[in-house]
C-alpha positions in Angstrom: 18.7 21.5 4.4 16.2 19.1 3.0 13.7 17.7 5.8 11.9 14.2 5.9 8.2 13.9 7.1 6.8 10.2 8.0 3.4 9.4 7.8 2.2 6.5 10.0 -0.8 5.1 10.2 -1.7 2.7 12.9 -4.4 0.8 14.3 -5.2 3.6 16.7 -4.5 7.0 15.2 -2.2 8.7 12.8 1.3 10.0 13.4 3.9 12.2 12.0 7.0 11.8 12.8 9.8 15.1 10.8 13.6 15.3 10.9 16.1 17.0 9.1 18.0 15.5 6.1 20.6 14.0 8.6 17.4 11.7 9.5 18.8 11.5 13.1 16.7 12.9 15.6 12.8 13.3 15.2 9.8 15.2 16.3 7.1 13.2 16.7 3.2 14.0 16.6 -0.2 12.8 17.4 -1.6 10.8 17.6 -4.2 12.2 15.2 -7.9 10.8 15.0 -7.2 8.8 18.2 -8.6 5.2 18.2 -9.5 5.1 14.6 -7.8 2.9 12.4 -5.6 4.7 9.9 -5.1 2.2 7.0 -3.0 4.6 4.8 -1.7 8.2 4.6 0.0 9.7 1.6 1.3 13.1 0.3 1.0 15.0 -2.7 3.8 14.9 -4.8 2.5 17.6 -6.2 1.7 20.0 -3.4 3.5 18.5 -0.2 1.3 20.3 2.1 -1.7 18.2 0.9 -2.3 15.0 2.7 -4.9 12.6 2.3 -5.8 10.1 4.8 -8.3 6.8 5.3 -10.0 7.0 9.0 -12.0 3.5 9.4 -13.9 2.3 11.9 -16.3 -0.7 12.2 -18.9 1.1 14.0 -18.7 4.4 12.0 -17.5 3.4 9.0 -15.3 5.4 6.5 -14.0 8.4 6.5 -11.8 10.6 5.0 -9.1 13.4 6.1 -7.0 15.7 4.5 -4.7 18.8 5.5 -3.4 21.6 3.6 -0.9 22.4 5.7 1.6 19.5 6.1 -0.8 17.8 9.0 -0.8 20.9 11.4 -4.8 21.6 11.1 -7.2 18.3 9.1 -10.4 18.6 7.4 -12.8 16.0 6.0 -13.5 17.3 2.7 -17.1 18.0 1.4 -18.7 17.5 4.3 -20.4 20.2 6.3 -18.8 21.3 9.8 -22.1 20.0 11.4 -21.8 17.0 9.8 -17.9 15.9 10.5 -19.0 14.0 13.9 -18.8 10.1 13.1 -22.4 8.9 13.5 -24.5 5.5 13.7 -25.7 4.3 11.0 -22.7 5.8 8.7 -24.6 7.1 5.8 -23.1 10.5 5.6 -19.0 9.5 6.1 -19.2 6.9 3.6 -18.7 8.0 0.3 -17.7 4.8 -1.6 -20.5 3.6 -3.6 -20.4 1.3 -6.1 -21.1 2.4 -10.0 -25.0 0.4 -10.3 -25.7 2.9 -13.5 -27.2 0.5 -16.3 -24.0 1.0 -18.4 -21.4 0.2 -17.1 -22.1 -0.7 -13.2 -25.4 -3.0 -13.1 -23.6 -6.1 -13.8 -21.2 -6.4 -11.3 -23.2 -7.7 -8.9 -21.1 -10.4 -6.9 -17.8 -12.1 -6.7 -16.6 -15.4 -5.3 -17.0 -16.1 -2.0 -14.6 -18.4 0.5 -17.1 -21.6 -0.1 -17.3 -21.1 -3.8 -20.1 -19.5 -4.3 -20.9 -16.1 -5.0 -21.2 -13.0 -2.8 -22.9 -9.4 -3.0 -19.8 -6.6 -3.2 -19.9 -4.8 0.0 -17.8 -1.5 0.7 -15.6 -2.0 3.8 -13.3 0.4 3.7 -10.2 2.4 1.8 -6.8 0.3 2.1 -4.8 3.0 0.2 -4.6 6.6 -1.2 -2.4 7.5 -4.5 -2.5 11.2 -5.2 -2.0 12.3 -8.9 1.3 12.9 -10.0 0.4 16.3 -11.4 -2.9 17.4 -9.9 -3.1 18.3 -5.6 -7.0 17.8 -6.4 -7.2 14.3 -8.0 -6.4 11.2 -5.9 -7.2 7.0 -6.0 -8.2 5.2 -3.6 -8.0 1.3 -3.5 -10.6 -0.1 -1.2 -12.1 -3.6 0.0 -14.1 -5.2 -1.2 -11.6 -4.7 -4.2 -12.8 -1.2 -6.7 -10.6 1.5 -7.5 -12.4 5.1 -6.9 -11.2 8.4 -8.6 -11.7 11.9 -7.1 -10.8 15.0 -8.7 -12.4 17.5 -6.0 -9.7 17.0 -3.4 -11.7 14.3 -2.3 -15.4 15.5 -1.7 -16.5 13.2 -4.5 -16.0 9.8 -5.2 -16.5 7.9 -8.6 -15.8 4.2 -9.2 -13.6 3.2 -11.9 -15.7 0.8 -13.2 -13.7 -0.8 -15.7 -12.0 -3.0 -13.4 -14.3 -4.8 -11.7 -15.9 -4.6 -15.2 -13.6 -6.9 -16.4 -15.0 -10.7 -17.3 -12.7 -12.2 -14.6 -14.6 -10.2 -11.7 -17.1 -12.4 -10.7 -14.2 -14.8 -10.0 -12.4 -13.2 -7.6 -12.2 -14.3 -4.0 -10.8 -12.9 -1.2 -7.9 -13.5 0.9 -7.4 -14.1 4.6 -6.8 -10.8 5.1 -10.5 -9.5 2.8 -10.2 -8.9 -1.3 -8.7 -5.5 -0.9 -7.3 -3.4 -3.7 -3.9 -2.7 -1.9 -1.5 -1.4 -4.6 -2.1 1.8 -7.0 1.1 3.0 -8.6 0.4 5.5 -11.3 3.4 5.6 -14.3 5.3 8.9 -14.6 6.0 8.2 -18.3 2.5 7.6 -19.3 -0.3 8.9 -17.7 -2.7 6.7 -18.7 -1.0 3.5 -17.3 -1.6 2.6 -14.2 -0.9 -0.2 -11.8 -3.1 -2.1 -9.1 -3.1 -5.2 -7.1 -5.6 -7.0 -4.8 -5.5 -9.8 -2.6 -6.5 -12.4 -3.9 -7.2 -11.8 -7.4 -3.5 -10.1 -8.7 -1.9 -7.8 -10.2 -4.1 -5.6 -13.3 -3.0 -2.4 -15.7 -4.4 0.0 -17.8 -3.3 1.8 -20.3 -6.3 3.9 -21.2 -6.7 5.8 -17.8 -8.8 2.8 -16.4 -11.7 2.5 -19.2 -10.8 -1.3 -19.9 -7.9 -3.8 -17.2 -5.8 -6.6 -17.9 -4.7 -9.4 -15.6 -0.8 -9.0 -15.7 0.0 -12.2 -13.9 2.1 -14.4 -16.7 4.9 -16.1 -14.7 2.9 -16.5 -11.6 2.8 -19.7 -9.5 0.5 -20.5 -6.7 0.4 -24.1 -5.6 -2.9 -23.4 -3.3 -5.2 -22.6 -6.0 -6.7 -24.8 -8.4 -4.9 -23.9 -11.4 -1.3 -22.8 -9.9 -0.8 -20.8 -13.4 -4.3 -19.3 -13.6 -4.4 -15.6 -15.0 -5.8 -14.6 -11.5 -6.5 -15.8 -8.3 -3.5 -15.0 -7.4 -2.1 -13.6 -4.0 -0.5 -10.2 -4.6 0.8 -8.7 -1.2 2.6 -5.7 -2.7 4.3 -4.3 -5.5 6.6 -1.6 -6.1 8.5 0.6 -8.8 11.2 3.1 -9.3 9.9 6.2 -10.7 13.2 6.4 -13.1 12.1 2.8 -14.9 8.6 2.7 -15.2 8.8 -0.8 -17.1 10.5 -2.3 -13.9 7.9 -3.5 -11.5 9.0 -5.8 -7.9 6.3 -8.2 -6.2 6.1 -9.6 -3.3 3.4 -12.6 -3.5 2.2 -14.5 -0.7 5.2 -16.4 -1.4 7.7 -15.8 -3.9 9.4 -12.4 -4.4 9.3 -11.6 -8.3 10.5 -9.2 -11.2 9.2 -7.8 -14.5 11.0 -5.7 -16.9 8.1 -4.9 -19.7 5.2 -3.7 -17.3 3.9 -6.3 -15.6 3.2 -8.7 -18.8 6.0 -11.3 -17.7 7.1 -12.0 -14.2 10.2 -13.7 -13.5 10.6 -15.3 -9.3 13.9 -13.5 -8.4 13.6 -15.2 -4.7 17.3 -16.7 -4.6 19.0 -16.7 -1.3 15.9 -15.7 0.6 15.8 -17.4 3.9 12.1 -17.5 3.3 10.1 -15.8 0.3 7.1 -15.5 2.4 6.1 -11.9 3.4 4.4 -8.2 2.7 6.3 -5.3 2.2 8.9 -4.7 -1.2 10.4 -1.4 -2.0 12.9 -0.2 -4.2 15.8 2.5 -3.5 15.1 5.8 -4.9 18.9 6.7 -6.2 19.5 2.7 -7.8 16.3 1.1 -9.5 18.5 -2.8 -9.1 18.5 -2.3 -5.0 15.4 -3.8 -3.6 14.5 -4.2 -0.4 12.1 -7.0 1.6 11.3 -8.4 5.2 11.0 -12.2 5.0 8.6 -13.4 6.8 8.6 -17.1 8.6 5.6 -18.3 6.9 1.5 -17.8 5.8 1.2 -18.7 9.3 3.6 -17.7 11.6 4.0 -14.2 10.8 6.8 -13.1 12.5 10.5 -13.1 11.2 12.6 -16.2 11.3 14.2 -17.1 15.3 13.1 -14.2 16.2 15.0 -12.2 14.7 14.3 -9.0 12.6 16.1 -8.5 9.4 15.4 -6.6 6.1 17.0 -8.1 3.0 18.6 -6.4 0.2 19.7 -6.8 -3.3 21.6 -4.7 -5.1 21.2 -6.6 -8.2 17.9 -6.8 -8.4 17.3 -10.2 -7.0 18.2 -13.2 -6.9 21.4 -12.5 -4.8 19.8 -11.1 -1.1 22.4 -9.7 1.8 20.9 -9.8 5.2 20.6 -6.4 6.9 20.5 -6.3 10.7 22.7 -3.5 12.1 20.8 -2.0 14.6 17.9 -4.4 14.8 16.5 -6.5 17.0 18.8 -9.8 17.6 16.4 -12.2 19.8 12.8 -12.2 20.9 11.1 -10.2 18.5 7.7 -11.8 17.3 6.4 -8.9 14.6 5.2 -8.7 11.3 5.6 -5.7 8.8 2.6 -5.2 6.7 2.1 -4.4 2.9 2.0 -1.1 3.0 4.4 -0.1 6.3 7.8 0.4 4.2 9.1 3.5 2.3 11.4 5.2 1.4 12.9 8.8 0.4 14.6 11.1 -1.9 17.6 12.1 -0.4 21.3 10.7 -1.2 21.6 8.0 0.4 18.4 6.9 0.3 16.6 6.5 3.9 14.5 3.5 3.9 11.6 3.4 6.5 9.5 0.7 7.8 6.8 0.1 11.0 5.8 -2.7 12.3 2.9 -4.3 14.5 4.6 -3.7 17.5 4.9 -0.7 17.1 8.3 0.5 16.2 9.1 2.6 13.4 12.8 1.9 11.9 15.0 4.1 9.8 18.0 3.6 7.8 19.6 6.9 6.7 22.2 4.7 4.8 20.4 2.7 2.5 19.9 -0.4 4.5 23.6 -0.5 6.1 22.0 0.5 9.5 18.9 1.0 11.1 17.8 2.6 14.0 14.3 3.0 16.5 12.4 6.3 15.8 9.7 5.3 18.1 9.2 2.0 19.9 5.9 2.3 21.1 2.8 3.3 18.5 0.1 1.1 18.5 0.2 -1.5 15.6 1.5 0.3 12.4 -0.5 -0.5 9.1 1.1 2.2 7.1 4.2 4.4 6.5 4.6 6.4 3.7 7.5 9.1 3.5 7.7 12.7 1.6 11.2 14.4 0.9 10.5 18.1 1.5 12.5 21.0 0.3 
């Protein structure tokens, strides 16, 4: 029987949370690196047993984890044994420099700042980890302030793609109330060298030349709070999302607004409909039917909790436009919590399970596609992060 292993990654530590393909009782673990803030955790698709995973901290910095063993035993790759203790100043664990070579790197030199004016890049700290779809040893990582980095070492080395920030519109981009963090990497299965980021708050970008030169794909956008609502960025991407079996097909959820495009990201359509509210973080698409969508309206940019307290997830099976409210086996009253960008997956199985975590600390599944939902855990500390790997 096929099993299911949930990564989470909270404010406090990592967890792992396994079940069988019935996806109805679980064995949890961890917390692993307890204390640390675990922005992201992902799995090779290539080599399950891999796992990479950003531990930040704001005295120690960044580091980074992986296991080669499905999360029994972890190991910070390419750093020496005596060396793996977090230290003060963090010069060893963090491996995230900037390209400066004269080529390609010495210009980028700042970006906007809240006031206007313009601000030194600064390396805070990874947001999200996208292993290769063919390659255990090659892995992104999107990190704030907003650069994509590219190992192919398994992680012990660390090069910027500098094409990106590279690109004229850089020195324009300002961050968002939550940092200018490159939050989104989806990597096309049809086309290796087309891949997908977003960052908050400059949008969406692609390449199609394995990340030599970017292009803003933000056409169709609309964001009243910036100066020019139609801009080509500046733009507040929160998350997007694809199913692997239409590469073309690409969800978004924007600060507000939920929105489609169906030739790569160079036309967006808003497919918001009968959204309660538009506002909110997480989007994901069902693995078995690329038209079923799912989202977690949030109230609004400043309340972030769902609407009279109640938590719901939304669905489409049509790809938009026409939302059904999901809340079998979810909270009816009283809940005040947000679900981040990152803290919703889902799997491989048929049906579909579809997996979020929230700030409160529960982790939800729905074995059924969205029809019902259920508490794995109630109590983590705040989730950031859950990613999901279907396992043989």
């Amino acid at each position: 029987m096929s099993q299911v292993r949930v990564l989470v990654g909270t404010k406090k530590g990592a967890f792992v949370l396994t079940s069988d393909g019935k996806r109805d009782k679980w064995d949890v673990s961890g917390p692993f690196f307890a204390g640390w803030e675990i922005y992201h955790m992902k799995g090779s698709p290539v080599d399950p047993e891999r796992i990479y995973v950003s531990q930040t901290s704001g005295w120690f910095g960044q580091l980074l984890q992986a296991s080669t063993d499905g999360g029994k035993t972890w190991f910070q790759p390419g750093v020496k044994a005596e060396d793996a203790t977090p230290q003060w100043p963090p010069v060893k664990s963090n491996r995230f420099t900037y390209d400066q070579s004269p080529e390609t790197g010495k210009p980028l030199t700042t970006h906007q700042w809240y006031d206007g004016t313009q601000h030194p890049w600064e390396f805070k700290r990874v947001w999200h980890l996208e292993p290769s779809l063919t390659d255990p040893n090659t892995v992104y990582a999107g990190v704030e302030d907003a650069a994509i980095f590219k190992s192919t070492d398994g992680g012990e080395s660390w090069h910027e793609m500098p094409g990106l920030r590279g690109h004229g519109t850089g020195p324009d981009w300002q961050p968002g109330a939550g940092g200018m963090c490159l939050h989104s990497i989806i990597l096309d299965p049809s086309n290796p060298e087309r891949i997908f980021i977003a960052i908050s708050a400059a949008g969406a970008f692609r390449t199609d030349d394995g990340g030599k030169t970017w292009k803003p794909i933000n056409k169709g956008l609309y964001s009243k709070y910036i100066p020019n609502p139609t801009a080509e960025i500046g733009h507040c991407v929160h998350h997007i999302a694809m199913n692997p079996k239409r590469p073309g097909t690409l969800f978004m959820q924007k600060h507000w607004d939920v929105m489609r495009s169906d030739d790569a990201g160079d036309n967006w359509t808003k497919i918001s409909g009968n959204l309660p509210t538009d506002f909110g973080f997480v989007i994901d698409v069902n693995t078995n039917e690329p038209e079923t969508v799912y989202v977690v309206p949030i109230k609004s940019d400043s309340e972030h909790f769902p609407l009279d307290g109640k938590l719901r997830v939304y669905r489409s099976k049509r790809g938009g436009n026409e939302w059904e409210e999901l809340a079998k086996g979810l909270p009816e009253k009283d809940c005040y919590v947000n679900v981040l960008r990152d803290a919703m997956a889902v799997d491989k199985l048929d049906k579909c399970g579809v997996y979020f975590g929230t700030t409160g600390g529960q982790v939800y599944v729905s074995p059924d596609g969205g029809d019902s939902w259920k508490a794995i855990v109630h109590d983590l500390p705040a989730v950031l992060s859950v990613e999901v790997q279907t396992l043989a």
